[in-house]
ROSE-4610 file (N, C-alpha, C; in Angstrom, 1 decimal, always signed):
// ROSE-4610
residu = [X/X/X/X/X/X/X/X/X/X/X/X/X/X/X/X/X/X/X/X/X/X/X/X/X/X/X/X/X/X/X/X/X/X/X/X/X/X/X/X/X/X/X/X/X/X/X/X/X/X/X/X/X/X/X/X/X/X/X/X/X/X/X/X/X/X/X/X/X/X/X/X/X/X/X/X/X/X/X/X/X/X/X/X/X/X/X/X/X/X/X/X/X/X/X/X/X/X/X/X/X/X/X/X/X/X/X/X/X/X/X/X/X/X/X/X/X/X/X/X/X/X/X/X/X/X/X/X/X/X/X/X/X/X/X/X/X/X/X/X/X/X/X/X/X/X/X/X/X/X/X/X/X/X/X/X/X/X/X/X/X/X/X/X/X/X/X/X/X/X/X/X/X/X/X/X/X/X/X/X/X/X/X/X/X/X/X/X/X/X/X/X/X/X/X/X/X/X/X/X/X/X/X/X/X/X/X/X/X/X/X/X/X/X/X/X/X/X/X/X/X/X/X/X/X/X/X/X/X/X/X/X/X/X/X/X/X/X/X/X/X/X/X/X/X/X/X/X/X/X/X/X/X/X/X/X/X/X/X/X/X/X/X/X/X/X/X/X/X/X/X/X/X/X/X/X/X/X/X/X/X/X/X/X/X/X/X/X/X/X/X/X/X/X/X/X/X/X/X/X/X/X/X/X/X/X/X/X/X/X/X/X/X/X/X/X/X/X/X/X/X/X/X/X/X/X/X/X/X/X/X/X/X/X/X/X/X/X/X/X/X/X/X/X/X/X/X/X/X/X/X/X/X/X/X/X/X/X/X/X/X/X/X/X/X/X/X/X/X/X/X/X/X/X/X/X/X/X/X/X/X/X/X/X/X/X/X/X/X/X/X/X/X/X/X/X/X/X/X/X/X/X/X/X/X/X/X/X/X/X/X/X/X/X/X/X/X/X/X/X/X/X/X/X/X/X/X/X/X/X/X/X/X/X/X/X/X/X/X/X/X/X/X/X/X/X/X/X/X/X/X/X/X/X/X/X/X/X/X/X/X/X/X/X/X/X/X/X/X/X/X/X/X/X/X/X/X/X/X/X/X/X/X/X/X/X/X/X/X/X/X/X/X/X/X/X/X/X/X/X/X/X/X/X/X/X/X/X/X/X/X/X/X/X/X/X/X/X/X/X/X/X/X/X/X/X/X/X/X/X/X/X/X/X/X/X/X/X/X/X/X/X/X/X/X/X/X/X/X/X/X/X/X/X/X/X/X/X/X/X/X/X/X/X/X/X/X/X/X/X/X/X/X/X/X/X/X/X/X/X/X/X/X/X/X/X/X/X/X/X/X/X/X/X/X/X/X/X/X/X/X/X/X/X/X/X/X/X/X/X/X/X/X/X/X/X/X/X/X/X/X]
num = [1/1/1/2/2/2/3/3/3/4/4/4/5/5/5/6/6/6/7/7/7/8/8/8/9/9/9/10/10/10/11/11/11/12/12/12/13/13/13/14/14/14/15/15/15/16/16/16/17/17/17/18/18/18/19/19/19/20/20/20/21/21/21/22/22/22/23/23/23/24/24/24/25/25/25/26/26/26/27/27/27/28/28/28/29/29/29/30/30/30/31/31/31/32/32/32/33/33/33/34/34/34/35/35/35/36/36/36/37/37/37/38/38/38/39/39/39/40/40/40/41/41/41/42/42/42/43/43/43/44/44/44/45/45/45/46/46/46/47/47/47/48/48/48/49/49/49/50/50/50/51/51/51/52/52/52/53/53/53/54/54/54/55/55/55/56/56/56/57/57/57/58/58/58/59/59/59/60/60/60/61/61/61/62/62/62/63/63/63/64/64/64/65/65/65/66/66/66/67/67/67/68/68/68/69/69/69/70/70/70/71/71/71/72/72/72/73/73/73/74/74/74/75/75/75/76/76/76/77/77/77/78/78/78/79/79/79/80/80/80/81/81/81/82/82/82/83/83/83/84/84/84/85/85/85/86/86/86/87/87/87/88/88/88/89/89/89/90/90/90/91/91/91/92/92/92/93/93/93/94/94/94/95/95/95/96/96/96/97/97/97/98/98/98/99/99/99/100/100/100/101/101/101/102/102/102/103/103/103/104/104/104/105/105/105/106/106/106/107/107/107/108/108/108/109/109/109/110/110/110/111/111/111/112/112/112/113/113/113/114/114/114/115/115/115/116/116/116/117/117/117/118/118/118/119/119/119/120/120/120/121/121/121/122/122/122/123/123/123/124/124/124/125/125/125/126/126/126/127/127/127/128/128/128/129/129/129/130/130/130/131/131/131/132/132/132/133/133/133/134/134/134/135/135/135/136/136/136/137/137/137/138/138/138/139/139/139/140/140/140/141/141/141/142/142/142/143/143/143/144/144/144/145/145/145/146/146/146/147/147/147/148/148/148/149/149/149/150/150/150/151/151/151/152/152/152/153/153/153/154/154/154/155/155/155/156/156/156/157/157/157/158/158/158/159/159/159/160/160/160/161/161/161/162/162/162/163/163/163/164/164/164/165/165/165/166/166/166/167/167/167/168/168/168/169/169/169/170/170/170/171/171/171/172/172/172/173/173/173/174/174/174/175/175/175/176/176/176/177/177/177/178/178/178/179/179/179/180/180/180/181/181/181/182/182/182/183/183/183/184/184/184/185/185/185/186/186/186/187/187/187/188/188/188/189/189/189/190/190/190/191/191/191/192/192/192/193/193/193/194/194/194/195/195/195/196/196/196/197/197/197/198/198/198/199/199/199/200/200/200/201/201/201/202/202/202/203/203/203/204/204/204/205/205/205/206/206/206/207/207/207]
x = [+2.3/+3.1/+2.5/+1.4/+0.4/+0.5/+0.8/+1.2/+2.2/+3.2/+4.6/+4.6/+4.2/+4.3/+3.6/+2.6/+2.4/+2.8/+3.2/+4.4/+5.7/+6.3/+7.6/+6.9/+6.0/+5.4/+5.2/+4.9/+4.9/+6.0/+6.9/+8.1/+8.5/+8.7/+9.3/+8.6/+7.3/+6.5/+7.1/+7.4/+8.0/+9.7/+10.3/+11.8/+11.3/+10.7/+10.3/+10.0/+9.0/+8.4/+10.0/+10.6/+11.5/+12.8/+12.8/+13.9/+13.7/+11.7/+11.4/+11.7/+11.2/+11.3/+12.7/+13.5/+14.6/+15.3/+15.1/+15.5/+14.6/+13.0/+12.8/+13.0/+13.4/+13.8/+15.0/+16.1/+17.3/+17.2/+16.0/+15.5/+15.0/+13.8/+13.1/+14.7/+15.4/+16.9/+17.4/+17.5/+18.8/+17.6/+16.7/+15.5/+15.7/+15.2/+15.3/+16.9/+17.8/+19.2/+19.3/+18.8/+18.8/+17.7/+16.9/+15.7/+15.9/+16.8/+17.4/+18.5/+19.5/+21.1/+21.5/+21.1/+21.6/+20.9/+19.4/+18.3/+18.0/+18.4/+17.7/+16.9/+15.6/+14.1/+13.4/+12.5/+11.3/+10.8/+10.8/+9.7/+10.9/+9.9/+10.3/+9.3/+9.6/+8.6/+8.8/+7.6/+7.5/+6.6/+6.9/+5.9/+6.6/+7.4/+7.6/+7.5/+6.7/+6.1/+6.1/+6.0/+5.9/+5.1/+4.4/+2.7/+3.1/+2.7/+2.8/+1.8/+2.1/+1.9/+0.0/-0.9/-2.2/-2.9/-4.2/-4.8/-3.6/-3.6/-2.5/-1.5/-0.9/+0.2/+1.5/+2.0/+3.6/+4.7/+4.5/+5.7/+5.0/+6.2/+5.4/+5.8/+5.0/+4.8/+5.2/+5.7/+6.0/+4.9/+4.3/+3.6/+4.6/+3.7/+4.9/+4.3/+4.5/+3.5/+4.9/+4.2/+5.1/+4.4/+5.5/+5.5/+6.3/+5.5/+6.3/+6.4/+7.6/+7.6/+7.4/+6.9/+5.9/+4.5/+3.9/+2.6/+2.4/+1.0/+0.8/+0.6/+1.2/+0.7/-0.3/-1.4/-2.1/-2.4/-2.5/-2.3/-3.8/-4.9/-6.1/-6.5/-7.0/-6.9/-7.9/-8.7/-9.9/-9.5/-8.3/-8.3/-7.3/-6.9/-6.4/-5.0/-3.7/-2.2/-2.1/-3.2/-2.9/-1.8/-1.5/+0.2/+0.0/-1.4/-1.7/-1.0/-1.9/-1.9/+0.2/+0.8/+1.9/+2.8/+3.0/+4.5/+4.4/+5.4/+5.5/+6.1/+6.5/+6.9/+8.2/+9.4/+10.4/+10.4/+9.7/+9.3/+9.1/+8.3/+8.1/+9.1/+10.3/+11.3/+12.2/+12.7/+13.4/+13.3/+11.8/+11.2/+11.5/+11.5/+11.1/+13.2/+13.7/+15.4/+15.7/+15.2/+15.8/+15.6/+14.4/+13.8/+14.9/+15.5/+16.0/+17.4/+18.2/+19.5/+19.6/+18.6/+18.3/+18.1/+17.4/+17.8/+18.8/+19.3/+20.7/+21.9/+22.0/+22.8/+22.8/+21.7/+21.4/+21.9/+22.7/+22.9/+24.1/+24.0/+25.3/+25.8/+27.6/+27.3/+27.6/+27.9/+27.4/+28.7/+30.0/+30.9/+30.3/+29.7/+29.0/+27.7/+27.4/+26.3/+26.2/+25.4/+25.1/+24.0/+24.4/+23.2/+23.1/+21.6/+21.2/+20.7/+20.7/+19.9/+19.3/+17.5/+17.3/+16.2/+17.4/+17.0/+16.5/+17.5/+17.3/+17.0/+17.2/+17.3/+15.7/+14.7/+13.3/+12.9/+12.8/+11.8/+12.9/+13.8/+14.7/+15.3/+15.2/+15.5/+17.6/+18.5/+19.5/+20.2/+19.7/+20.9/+20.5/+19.2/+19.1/+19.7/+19.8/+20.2/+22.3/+22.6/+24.2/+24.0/+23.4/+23.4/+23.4/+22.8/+22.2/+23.6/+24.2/+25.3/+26.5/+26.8/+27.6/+27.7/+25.7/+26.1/+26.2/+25.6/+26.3/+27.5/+28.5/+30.0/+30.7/+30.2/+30.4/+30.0/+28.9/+28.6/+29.5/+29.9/+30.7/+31.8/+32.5/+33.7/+33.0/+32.0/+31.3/+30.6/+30.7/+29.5/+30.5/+30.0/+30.9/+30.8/+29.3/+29.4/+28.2/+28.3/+27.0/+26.8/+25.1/+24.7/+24.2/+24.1/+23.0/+23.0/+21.4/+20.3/+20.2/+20.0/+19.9/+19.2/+18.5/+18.3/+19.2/+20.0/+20.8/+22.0/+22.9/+24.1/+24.9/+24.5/+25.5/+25.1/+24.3/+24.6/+25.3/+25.1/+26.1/+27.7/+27.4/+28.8/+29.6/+28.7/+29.2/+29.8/+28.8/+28.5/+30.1/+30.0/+31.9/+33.1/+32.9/+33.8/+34.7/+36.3/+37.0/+37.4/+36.6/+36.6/+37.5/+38.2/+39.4/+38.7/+39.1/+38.7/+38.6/+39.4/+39.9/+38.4/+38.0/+36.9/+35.3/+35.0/+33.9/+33.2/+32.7/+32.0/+31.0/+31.2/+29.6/+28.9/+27.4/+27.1/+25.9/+25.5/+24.2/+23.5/+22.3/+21.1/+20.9/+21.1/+20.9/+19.8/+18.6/+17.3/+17.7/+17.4/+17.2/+15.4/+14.7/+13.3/+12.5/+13.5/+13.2/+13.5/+14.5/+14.8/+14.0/+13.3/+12.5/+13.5/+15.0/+15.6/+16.6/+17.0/+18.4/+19.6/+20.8/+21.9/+22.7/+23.7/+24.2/+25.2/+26.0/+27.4/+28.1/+29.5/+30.4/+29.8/+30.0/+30.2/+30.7/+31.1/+32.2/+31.5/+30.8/+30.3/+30.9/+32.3/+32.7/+32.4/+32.3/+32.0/+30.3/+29.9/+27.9/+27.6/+28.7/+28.4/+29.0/+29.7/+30.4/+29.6/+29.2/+28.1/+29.0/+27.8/+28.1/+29.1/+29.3/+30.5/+32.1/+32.2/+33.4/+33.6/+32.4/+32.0/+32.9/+32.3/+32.5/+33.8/+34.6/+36.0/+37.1/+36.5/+37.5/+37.0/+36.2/+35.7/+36.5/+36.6/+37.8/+39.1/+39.2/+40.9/+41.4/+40.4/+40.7/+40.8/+40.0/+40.1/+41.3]
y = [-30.7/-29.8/-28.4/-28.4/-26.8/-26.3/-26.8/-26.1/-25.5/-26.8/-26.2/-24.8/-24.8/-23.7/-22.6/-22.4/-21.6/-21.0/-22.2/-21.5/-20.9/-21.4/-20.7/-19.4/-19.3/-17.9/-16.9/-17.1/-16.3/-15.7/-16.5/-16.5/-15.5/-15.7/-14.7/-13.3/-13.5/-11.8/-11.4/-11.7/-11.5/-10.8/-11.3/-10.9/-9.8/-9.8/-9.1/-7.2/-7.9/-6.7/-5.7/-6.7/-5.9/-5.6/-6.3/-5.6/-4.2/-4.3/-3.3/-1.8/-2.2/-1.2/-0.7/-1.1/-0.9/+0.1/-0.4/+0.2/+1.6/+1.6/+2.9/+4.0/+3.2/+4.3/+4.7/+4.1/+5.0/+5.9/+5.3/+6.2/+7.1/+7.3/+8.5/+9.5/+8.9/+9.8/+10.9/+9.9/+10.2/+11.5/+11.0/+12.1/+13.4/+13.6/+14.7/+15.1/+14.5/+14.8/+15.8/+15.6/+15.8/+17.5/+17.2/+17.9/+19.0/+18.7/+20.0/+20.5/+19.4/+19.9/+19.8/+19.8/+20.2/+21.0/+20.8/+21.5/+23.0/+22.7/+23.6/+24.6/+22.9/+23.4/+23.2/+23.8/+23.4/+22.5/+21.6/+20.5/+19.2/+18.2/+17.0/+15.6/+14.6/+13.6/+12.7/+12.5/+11.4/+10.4/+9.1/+8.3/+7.0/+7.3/+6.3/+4.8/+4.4/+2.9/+2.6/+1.2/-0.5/-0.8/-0.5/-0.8/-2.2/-3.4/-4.6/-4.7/-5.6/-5.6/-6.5/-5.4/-5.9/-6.4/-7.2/-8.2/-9.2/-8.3/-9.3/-8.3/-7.1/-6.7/-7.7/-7.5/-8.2/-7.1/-6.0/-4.9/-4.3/-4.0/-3.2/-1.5/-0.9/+1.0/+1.4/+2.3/+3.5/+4.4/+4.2/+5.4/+6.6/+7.4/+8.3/+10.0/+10.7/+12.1/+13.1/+14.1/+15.7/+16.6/+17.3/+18.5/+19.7/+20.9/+22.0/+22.9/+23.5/+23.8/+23.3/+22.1/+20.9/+21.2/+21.7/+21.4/+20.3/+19.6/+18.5/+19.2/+18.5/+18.8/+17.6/+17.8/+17.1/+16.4/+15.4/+14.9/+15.0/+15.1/+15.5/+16.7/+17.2/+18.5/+19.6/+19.0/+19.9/+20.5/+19.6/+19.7/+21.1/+21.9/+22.9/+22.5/+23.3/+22.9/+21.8/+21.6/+20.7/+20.7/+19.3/+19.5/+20.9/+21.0/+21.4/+22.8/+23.4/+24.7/+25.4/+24.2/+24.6/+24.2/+23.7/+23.1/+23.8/+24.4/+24.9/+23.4/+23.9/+23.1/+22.2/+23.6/+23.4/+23.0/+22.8/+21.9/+20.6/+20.0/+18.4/+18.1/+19.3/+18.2/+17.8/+18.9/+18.9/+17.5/+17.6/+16.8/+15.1/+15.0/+13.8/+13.5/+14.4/+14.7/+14.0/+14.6/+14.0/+12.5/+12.0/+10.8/+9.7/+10.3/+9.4/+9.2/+10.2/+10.2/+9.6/+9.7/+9.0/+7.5/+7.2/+5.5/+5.1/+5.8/+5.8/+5.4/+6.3/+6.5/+4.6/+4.4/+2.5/+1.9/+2.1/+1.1/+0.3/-0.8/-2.0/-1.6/-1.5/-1.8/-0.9/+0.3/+1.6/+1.7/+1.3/+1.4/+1.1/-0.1/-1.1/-0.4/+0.9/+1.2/+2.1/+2.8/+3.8/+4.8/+5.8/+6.7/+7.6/+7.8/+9.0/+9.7/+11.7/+12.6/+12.9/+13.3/+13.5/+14.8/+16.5/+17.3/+17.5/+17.5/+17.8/+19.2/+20.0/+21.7/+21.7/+21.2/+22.0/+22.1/+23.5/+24.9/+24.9/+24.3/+24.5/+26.2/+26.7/+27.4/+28.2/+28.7/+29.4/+28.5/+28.5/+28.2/+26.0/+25.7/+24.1/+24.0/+24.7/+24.3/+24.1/+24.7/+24.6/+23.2/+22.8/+21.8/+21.1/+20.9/+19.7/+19.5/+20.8/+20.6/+19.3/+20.2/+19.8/+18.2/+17.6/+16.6/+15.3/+15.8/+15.6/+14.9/+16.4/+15.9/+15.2/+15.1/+13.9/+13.0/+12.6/+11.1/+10.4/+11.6/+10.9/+9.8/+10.2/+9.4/+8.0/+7.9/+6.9/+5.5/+6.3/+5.3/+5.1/+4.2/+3.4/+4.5/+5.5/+6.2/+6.9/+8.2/+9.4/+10.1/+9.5/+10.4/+11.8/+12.7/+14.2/+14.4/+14.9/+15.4/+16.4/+17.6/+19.1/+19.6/+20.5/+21.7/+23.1/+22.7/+24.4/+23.5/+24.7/+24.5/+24.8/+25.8/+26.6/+25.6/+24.9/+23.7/+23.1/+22.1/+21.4/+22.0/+23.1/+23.7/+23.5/+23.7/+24.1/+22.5/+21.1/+19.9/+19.3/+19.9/+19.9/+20.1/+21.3/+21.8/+20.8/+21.2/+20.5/+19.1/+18.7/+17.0/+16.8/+16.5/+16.4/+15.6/+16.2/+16.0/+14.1/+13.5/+11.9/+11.5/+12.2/+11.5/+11.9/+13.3/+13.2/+13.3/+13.1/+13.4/+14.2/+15.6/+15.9/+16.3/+15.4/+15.2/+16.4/+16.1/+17.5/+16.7/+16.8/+16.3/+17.5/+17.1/+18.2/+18.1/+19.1/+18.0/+18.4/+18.7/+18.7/+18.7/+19.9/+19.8/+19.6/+20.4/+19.8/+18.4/+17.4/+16.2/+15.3/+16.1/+14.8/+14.2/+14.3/+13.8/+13.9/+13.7/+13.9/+13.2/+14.0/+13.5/+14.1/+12.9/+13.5/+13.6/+14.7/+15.2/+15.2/+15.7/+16.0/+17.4/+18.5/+19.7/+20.2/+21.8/+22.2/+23.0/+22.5/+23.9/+24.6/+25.0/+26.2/+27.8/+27.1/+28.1/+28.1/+27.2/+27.4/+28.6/+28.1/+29.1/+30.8/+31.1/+32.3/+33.4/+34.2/+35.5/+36.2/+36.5/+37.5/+38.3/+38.9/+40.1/+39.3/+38.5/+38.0/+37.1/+36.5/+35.9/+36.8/+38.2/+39.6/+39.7/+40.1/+40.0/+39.2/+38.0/+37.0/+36.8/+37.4/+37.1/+38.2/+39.7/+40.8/+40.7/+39.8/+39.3/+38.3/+37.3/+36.6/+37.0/+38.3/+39.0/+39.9]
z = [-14.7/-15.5/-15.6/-15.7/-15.9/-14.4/-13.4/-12.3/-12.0/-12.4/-12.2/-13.1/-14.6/-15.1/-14.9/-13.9/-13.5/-12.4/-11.3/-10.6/-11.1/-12.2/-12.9/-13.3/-13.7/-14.3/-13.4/-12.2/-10.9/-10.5/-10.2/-10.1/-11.0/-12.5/-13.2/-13.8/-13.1/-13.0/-12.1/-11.0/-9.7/-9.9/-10.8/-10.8/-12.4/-13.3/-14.1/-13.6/-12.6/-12.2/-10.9/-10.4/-9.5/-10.6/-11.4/-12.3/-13.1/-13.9/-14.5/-12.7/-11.9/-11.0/-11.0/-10.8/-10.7/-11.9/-12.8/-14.0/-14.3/-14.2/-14.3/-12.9/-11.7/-10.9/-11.4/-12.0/-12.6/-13.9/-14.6/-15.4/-15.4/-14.1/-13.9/-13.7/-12.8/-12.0/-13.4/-14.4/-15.6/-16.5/-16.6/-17.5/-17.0/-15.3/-14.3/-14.4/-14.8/-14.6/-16.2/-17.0/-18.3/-18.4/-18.2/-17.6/-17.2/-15.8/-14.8/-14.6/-15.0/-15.2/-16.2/-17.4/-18.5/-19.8/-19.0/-20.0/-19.4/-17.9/-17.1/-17.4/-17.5/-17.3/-16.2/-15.9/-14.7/-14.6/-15.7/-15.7/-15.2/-14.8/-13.7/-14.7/-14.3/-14.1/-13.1/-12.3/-11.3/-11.1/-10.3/-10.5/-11.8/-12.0/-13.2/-12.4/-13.4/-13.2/-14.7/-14.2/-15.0/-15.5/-16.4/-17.1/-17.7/-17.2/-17.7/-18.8/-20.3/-21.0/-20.9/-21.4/-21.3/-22.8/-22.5/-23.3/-24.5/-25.7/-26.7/-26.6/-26.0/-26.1/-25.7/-26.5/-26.0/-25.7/-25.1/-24.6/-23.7/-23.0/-21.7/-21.7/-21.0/-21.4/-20.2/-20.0/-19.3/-19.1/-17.3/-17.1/-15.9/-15.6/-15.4/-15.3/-14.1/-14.2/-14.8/-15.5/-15.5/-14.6/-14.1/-13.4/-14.1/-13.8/-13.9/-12.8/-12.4/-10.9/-10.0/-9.4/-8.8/-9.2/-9.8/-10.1/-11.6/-11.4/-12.2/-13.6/-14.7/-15.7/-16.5/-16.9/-17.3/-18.9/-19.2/-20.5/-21.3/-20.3/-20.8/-21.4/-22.3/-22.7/-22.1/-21.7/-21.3/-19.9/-19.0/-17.6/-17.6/-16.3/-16.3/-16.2/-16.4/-16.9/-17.5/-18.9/-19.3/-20.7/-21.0/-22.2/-22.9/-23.6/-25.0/-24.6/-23.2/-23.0/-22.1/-20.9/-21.1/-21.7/-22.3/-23.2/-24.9/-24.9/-26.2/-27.3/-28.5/-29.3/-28.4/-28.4/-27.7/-26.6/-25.9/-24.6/-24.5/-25.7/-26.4/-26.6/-27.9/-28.1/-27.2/-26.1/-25.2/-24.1/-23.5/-22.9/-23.5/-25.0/-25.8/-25.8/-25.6/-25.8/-25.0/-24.3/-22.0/-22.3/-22.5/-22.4/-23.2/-24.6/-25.5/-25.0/-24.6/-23.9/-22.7/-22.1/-20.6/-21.3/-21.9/-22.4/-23.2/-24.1/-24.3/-23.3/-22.1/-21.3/-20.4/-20.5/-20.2/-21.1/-22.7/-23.7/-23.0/-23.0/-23.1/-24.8/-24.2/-25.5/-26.7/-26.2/-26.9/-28.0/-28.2/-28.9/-29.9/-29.8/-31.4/-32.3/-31.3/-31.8/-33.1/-33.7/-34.4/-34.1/-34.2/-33.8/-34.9/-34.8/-35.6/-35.4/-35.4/-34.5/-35.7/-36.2/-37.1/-36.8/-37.2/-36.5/-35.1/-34.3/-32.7/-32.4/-33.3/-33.0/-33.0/-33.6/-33.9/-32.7/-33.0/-32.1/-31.0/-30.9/-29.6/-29.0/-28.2/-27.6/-27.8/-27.9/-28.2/-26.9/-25.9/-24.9/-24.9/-25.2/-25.4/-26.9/-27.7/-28.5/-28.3/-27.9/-27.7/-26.4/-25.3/-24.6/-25.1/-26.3/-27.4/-28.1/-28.5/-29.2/-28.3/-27.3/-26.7/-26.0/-26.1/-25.6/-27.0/-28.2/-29.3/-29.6/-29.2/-29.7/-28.2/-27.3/-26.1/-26.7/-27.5/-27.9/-28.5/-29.7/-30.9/-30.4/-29.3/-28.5/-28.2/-27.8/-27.1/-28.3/-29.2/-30.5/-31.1/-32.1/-33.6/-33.7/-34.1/-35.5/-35.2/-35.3/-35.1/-36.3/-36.9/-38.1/-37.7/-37.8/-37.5/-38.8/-38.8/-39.9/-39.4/-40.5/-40.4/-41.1/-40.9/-42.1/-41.9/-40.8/-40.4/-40.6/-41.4/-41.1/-40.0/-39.9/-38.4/-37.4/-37.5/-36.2/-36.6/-37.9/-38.1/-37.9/-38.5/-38.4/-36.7/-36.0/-34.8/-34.1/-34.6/-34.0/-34.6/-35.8/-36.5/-35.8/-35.5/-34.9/-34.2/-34.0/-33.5/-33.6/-34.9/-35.1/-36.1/-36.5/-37.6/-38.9/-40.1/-41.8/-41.8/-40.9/-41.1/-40.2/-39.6/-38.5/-38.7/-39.6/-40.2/-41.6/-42.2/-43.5/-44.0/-44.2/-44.3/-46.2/-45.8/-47.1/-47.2/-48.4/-48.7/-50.2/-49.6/-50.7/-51.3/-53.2/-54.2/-54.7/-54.8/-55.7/-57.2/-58.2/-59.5/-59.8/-59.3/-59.9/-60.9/-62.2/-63.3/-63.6/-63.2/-63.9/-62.8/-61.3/-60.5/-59.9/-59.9/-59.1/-58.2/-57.3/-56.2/-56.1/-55.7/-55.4/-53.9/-53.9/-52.7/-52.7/-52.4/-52.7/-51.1/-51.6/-49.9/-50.6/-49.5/-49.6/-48.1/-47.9/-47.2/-46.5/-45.3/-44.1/-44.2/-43.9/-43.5/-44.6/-46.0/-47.3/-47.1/-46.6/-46.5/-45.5/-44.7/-43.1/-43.5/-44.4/-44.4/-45.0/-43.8/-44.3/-45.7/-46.4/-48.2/-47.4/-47.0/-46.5/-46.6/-46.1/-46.4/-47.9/-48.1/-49.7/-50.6/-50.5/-51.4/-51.6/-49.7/-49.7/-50.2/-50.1/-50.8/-52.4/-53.0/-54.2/-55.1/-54.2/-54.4/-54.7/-53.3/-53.4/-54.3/-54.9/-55.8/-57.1/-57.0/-58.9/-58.9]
């Protein structure tokens, strides 16, 4: 019996390991797709491999190189183009962006799901920040239901846009510092987003 089950065990490292391959060659594909045609950044990753799960681990890891321009970037700090020194903030999230849409984009399934972005804008760049928008309000069609967390409104404002009053809700955490505690109300981007100059105008026209 301890044979056979070691032969079964062979066997399904064997279809394990060709399925994991498989799957991160489509994943390396979709990251770089993310990366270069819709981030259009410099940076790449190659090499995605199968780290089978070692000693008591029970999950397996993603190894995997960055490039910027084709040159190696290095995860060591001391070494030369290493993370610390090229990747800005906005480069992490971006990079960490690609990575989570690229496995998304693998969900079975995705009607049933829920998503939630929790602040995607930090340190993002004016032109990733509208990519980000736009692949956003693409999701919405695709999921049960898409949460986004903010601290800007004008993104939210923007992530709104075009979505009709019956299909989204947007809420706002009130604190109360003296009483120690918070509430959550609806409130109305469009009056959050309206610079004082028009505030004034209509505050005119109403007296």
């Amino acid at each position: 019996r301890l044979r056979g089950l070691e032969t079964a065990y062979t066997q399904l490292s064997q279809q394990q390991q060709t399925s994991a391959s498989a799957f991160f060659n489509t994943y390396q594909t979709q990251i770089n797709h993310y990366l270069g045609n819709v981030f259009k950044t410099h940076f790449r990753i190659e090499n995605v491999v199968h780290v089978a799960p070692r000693g008591r681990a029970t999950q397996s890891q993603i190894g995997y190189k960055l490039t910027i321009d084709g040159k190696d970037i290095s995860f060591e700090p001391n070494q030369p183009f290493n993370a610390k020194e090229c990747l800005s903030e906005g480069d992490k999230s971006t990079i960490a962006l690609a990575f989570f849409l690229s496995k998304l984009d693998m969900v079975q399934n995705k009607q049933d799901k829920i998503l939630i972005f929790d602040d995607p804008l930090s340190s993002l760049d004016t032109n990733r920040r509208t990519y980000t928008i736009g692949i956003i309000k693409s999701l919405i069609s695709q999921l049960k239901q898409v949460v986004v967390l903010s601290h800007n409104e004008f993104f939210l404002h923007e992530v709104g846009k075009d979505i009709g009053p019956s299909q989204k809700c947007t809420l706002r955490i009130k604190e109360n510092f003296l009483a120690k505690e918070s509430k959550i109300d609806v409130c109305d981007l469009d009056e959050l987003v309206k610079i004082d100059y028009f505030k004034h105008i209509e505050s005119l026209e109403a007296f």
